[in-house]
N, C-alpha and C positions, 0 to 999 in steps of 0.2 A: 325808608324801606324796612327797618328793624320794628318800626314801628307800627306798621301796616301788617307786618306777620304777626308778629306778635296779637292782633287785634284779631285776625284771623284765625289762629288758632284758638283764642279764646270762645269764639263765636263759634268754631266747630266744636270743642270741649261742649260748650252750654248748649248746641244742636243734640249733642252725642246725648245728653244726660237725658233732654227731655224726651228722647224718643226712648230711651231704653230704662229710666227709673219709672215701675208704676207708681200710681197716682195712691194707691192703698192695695197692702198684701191682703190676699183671699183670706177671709177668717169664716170658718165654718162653725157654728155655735150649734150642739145637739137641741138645746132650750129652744134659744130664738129660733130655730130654723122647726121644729116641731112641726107635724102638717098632717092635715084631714086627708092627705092624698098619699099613702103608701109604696115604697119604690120605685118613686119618682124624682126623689132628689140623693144628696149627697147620703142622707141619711133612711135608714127603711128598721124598720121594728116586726122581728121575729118570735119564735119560740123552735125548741129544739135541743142539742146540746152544744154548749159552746165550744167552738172548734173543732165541732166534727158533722153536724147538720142545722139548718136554716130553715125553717119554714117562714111566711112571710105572713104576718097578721092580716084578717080580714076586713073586720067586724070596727067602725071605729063609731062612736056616741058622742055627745057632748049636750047632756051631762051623762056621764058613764053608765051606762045602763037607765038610765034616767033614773038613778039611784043616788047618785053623788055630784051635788051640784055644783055648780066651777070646776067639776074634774074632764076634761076630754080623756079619752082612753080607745087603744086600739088592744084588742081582744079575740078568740079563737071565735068559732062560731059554735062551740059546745063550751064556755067558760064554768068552774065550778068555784062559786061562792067570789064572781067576779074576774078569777085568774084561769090563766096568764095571762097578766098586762104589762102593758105601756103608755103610762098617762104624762100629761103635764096641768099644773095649777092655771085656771084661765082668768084668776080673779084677780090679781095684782097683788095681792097681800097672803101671807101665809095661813091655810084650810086646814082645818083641825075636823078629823070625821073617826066616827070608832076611836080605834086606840092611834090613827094617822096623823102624825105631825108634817105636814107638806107647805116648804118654803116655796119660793119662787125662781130661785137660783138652779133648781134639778129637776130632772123628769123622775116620774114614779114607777121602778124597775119592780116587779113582782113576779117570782116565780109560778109555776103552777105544780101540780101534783108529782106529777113525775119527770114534767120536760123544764128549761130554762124561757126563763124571758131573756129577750138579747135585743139592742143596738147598735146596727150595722153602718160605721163610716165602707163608702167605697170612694175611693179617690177620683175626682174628676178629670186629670191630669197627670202626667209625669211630674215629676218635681218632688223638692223637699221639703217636708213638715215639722213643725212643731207641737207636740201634743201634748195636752193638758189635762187635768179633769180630778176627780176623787168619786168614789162612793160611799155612801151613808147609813146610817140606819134611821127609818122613820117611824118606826115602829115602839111604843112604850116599853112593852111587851115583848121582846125579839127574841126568836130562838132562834135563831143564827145561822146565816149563809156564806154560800163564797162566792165571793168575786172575781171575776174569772175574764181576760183578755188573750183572744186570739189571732194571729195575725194567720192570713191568707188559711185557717184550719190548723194553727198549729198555735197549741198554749202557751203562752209567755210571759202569764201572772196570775198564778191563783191563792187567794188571801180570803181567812175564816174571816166574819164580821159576829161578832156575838152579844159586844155591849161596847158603853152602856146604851140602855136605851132611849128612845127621845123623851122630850119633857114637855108636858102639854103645857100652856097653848101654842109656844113659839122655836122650842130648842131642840132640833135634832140629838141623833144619838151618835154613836162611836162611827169614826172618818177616816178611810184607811185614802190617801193621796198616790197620783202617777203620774209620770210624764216623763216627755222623753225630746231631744231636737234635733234637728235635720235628718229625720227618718225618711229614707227613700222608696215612696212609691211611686209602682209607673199607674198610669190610668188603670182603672178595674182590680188593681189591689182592694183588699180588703178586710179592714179590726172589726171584731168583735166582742162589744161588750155583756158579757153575760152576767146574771145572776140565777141560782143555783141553789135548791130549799136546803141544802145538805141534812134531807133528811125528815121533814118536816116541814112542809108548806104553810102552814098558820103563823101568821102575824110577820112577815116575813118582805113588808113593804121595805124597799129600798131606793134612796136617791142617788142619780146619776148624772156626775157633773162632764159633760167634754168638750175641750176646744180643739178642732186641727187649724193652723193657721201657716198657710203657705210661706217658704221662703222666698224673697225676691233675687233668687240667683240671674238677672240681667242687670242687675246694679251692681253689683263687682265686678262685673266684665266689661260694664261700661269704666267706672273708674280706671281700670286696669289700661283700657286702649287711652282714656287720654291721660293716664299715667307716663304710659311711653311716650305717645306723643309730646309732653312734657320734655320729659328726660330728653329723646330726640331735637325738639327746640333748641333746648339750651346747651347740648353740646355745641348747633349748628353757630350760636352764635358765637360762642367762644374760639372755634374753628376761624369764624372771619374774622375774628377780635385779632387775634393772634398775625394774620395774616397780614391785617392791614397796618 
């Protein structure tokens, strides 16, 4: 009989797990996830000022204006001298154009004259995140921006980037890092990555690295229940132990 529970409970524990551990936590990559189709997914590519207006890119190319080859880019539909964009490298290997050093690991953040280029996660879900990323300087040449993260319109990191600069053919320039975990959004929450001419729009390309990657909050609560169920068991047995 001792035996038969026991075997039972285990087959519920290993019931419990598979229905409640997923198979892979949601990892949202701003790169990989890049898309010719604007606000439409997790991620949407604006201009504006960061943490206090949004506008949503138009205009998107590939090759950028048909100016810059291997670059796609979503852009205003009055851009000047290309900006305000949001590009990514389409080439596999790292694009050297003008004074641009562009890896394959970041999107190409570019402010324009007066407004911000920005990169909008919206959460797809309630749940807790893990968030990762840094921005860069791509630029040989940098006169220096900030970078700037908003959560729901409210600033919560803004940082000069001013050197050094990149190094052509393959070495980005100065790399400020961020991140943060188990950050609570519900659905429709929403960061903003911005960059910001501080002043000066020329030469002022920047890379933008970010990961959100969900936590699996039904995998501790599975453990937990056949935790106790556990615990439970084995008092029961010791109870009859005693008994008999």
């Amino acid at each position: 009989m001792t035996t038969s529970k026991s075997t039972s409970l285990i087959a519920f524990a290993v019931s419990v797990l598979a229905v409640a551990l997923p198979a892979n936590a949601a990892i949202y990559d701003a790169v990989t996830g890049f898309s010719s189709s604007n606000a439409t997914g997790v991620f949407s590519y604006g201009t504006g000022v960061t943490g206090t207006s949004f506008t949503p890119l138009t205009n998107y190319s590939a090759p950028c204006q048909g100016m810059v080859s291997g670059l796609g880019c979503w852009q205003t539909t009055t851009p000047v001298l290309l900006v305000p964009l949001v590009g990514k490298n389409l080439t596999g290997s790292t694009l050297d154009f003008s004074t641009v050093v562009l890896p394959t690991n970041v999107l190409l953040v570019h402010p324009g004259q007066s407004t911000d280029s920005i990169v909008r996660f919206t959460a797809p879900t309630t749940g807790k995140y893990n968030v990762s990323g840094f921005f860069e300087l791509l630029d040989t040449h940098p006169t220096g921006v900030n970078a700037i993260i908003a959560f729901d319109n409210t600033v919560v990191f803004d940082q000069m980037l001013s050197g050094p600069g990149a190094l052509s053919p393959s070495t980005p320039g100065g790399l400020v890092p961020f991140g943060a975990n188990g950050i609570l959004l519900h659905a429709g929450d929403f960061l903003d990555y911005g960059v910001n001419n501080a002043g000066n729009f020329y030469n002022d390309s920047t890379g933008l690295s970010l990961t959100f990657a969900a936590v699996p909050e039904p995998a501790s609560w599975a453990l937990m229940i056949v935790g106790f169920g556990l615990v439970g068991f084995s008092a029961r047995r010791r109870t009859n132990a005693v008994a008999a």
